[in-house]
C-alpha positions in Angstrom: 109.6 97.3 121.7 106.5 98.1 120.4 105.0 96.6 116.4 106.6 99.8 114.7 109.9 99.5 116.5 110.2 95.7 115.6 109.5 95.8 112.3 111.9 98.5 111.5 114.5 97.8 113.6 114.6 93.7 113.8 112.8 93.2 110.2 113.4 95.3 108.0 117.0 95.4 108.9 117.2 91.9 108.3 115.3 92.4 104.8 117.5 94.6 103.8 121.1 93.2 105.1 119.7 89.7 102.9 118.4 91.6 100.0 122.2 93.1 100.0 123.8 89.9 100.6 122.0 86.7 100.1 122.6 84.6 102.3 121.2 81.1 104.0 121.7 82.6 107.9 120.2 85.9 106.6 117.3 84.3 104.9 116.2 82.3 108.1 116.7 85.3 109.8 114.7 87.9 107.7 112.0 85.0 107.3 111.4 84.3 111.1 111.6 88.0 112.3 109.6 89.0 109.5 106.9 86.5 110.5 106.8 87.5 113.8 105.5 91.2 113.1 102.2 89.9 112.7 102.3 88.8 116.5 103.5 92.5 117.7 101.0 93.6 115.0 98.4 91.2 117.2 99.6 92.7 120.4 99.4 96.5 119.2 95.7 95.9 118.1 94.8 94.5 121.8 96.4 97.2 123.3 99.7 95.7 124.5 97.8 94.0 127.6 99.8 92.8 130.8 98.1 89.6 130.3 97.1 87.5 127.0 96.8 83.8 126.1 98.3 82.0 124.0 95.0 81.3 122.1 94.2 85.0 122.4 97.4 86.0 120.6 97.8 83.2 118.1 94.0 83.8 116.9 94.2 87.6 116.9 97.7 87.1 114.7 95.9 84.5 112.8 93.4 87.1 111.8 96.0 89.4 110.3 97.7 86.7 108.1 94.3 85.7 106.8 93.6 89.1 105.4 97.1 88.6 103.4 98.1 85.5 101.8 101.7 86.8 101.6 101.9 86.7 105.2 100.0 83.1 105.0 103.2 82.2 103.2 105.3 83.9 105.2 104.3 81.8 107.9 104.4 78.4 106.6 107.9 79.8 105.4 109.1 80.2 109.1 107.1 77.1 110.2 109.4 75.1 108.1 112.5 76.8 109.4 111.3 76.6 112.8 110.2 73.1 113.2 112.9 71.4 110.2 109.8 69.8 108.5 106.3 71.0 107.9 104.0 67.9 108.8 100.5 67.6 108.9 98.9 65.8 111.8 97.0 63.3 109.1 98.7 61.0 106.8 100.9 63.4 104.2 100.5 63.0 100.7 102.8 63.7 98.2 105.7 66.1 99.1 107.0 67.2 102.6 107.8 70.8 103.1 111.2 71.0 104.4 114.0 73.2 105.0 116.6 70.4 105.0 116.9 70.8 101.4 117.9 74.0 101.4 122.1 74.7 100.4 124.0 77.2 101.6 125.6 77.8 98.6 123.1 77.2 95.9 120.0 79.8 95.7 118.1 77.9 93.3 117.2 75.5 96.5 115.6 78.4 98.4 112.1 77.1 97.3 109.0 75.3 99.3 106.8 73.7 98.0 103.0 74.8 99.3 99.5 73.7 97.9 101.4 72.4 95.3 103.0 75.3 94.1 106.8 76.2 94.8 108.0 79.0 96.2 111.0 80.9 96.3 111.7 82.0 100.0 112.7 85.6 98.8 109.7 85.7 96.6 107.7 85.5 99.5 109.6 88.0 101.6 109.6 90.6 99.2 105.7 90.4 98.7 105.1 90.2 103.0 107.7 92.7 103.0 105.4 94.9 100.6 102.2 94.1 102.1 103.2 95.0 106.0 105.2 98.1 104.6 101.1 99.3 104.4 100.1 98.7 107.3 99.3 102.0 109.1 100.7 101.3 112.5 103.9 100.4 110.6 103.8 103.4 108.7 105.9 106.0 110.3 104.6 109.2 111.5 106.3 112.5 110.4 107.2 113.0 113.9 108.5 109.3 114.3 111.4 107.8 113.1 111.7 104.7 111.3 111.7 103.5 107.6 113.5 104.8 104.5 
C-alpha cells in the first residue's frame, strides 16, 4: 500500500466514518491512522526503498510535519493516545497531556492541552485532514481512483 492508497483507503475512511458518528474508538482510530500518513508520505519521497532506518524515516517524516503545524498536532495527538501520557524526559511543569481523561460518552473531554493551549481532538483532525488533502501525491490523478 503505497502514501495515496493509505490515506484514502485507511484515513480518510476513518475521517469520515468519525465525522459521521463520533465516537471515542473512531477518534483514536482516525487520529493514529491519520498521523501515520506522514510516514508513507516520508517513504513515497525516498522512493519506497527496500531498506531505511529508523532515523532515516522518522527525520524524513519529521520534516513533513514541520512544514505544517496541523500535522505537528496531529502528532502529539496520536503520541498521547499511543503512549497513555505525553511526558517530557525533564521535570514537567504544569499540566500533563493525557488521554486518560478522555470519556466515552462526553465530547466536551476530547481536548489536550499543548503549549498551553487546548485542543479539541477533532479540531485538529479536520485542519490535518485539510492540509494533507493538498498534498500532491495525495491528490488523485484523473486516471486514479481515490477521494470524493
Amino acid at each position: 500500500m503505497d502514501a495515496f492508497d493509505f490515506f484514502h483507503d485507511v484515513a480518510t475512511v476513518n475521517y469520515k466514518v468519525l465525522k459521521k458518528s463520533p465516537d471515542l474508538r473512531l477518534l483514536w482510530n482516525a487520529v493514529v491512522s491519520m498521523n501515520n500518513v506522514a510516514e508513507y508520505l516520508a517513504l513515497h519521497r525516498l522512493g519506497y526503498p527496500a531498506s531505511v532506518s529508523q532515523s532515516e524515516l522518522r527525520d524524513a517524516a519529521e520534516q513533513i510535519r514541520n512544514g505544517h503545524p496541523s500535522l505537528d498536532d496531529l502528532n502529539f495527538c496520536a503520541i498521547t493516545f499511543k503512549h497513555v501520557r505525553r511526558i517530557p524526559r525533564s521535570r514537567p511543569s504544569g499540566l500533563t497531556a493525557t488521554s486518560t481523561s478522555l470519556s466515552a460518552g462526553d465530547k466536551t473531554t476530547w481536548i489536550i492541552e499543548k503549549d498551553g493551549v487546548l485542543r479539541a481532538f477533532e479540531d485538529v483532525l479536520d485542519r490535518a485532514f485539510e492540509d494533507l488533502s493538498a498534498f500532491p501525491e495525495l491528490v488523485a490523478p484523473k486516471n486514479r481512483g481515490g477521494g470524493d
